[in-house]
N, C-alpha and C positions, 0 to 999 in steps of 0.2 A: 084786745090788741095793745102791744106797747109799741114804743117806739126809741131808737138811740138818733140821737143827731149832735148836726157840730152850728155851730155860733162864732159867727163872726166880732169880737168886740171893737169898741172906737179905738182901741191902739194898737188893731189890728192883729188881735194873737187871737186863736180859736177857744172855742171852750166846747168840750164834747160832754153831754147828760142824755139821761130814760126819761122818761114817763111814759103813764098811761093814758096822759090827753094830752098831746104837740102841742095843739090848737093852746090849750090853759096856760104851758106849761112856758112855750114864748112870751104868752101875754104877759106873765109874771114875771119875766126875767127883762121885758122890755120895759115895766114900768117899776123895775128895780126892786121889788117885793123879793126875789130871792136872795137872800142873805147869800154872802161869798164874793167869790170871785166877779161875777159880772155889776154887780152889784154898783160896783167903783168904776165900770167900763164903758156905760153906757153911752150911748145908745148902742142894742146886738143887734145883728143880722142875722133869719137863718138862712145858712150855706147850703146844708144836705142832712136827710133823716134819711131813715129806712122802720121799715114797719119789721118786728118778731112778735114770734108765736107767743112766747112766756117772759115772763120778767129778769126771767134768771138768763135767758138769750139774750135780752136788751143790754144787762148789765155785765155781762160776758166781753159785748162787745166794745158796751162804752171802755171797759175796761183796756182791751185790745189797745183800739183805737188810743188811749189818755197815753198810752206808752211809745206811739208813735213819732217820728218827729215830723217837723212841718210839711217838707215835700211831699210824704206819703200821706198823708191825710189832704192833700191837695190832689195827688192821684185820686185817691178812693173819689174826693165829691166830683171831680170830670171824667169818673167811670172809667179812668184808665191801668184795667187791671194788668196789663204788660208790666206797665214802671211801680205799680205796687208790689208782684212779683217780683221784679228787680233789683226794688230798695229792699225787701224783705232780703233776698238772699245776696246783697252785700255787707249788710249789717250783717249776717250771719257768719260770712266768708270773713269780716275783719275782728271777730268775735274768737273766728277761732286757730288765726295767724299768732 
């Protein structure tokens, strides 16, 4: 099982990553062991995961998701797919005004 999730950092901007152990994989980021981004942010929050099939699903989607901007990824974690659909087709609409 893998999994994609979002991270809440202490100045408040997200950080979406895979793995194939959540459990490990926060532990790590919370006690600043992952080089990067969160690294300098500490202390994270997690916000919201979701479990996929394969790796290549997880990473598909953290991908998705790193492209998104705030709101929408604030949709997805309160499961509100109306305004993710939304924001997906106004970005698209002023993408191609």
């Amino acid at each position: 099982m893998f999994w994609v999730y979002i991270l809440r950092c202490s100045d408040n901007s997200y950080y979406t990553g895979h793995t194939d152990n959540l459990e490990a994989r926060i532990g790590l980021h919370q006690s600043g062991e992952c080089d990067g981004y969160t690294s300098s942010r500490l202390p994270v929050e997690l916000l919201w995961s979701q479990e996929c099939s394969t790796r290549e699903e997880a990473l598909s989607a953290e991908m998705q998701i790193k492209g998104w901007g705030r709101k929408k990824k604030e949709a997805l974690m309160s499961g509100d797919w109306g305004e993710v659909s939304r924001l997906a087709q106004s970005k698209s609409q002023s993408r191609s005004s």
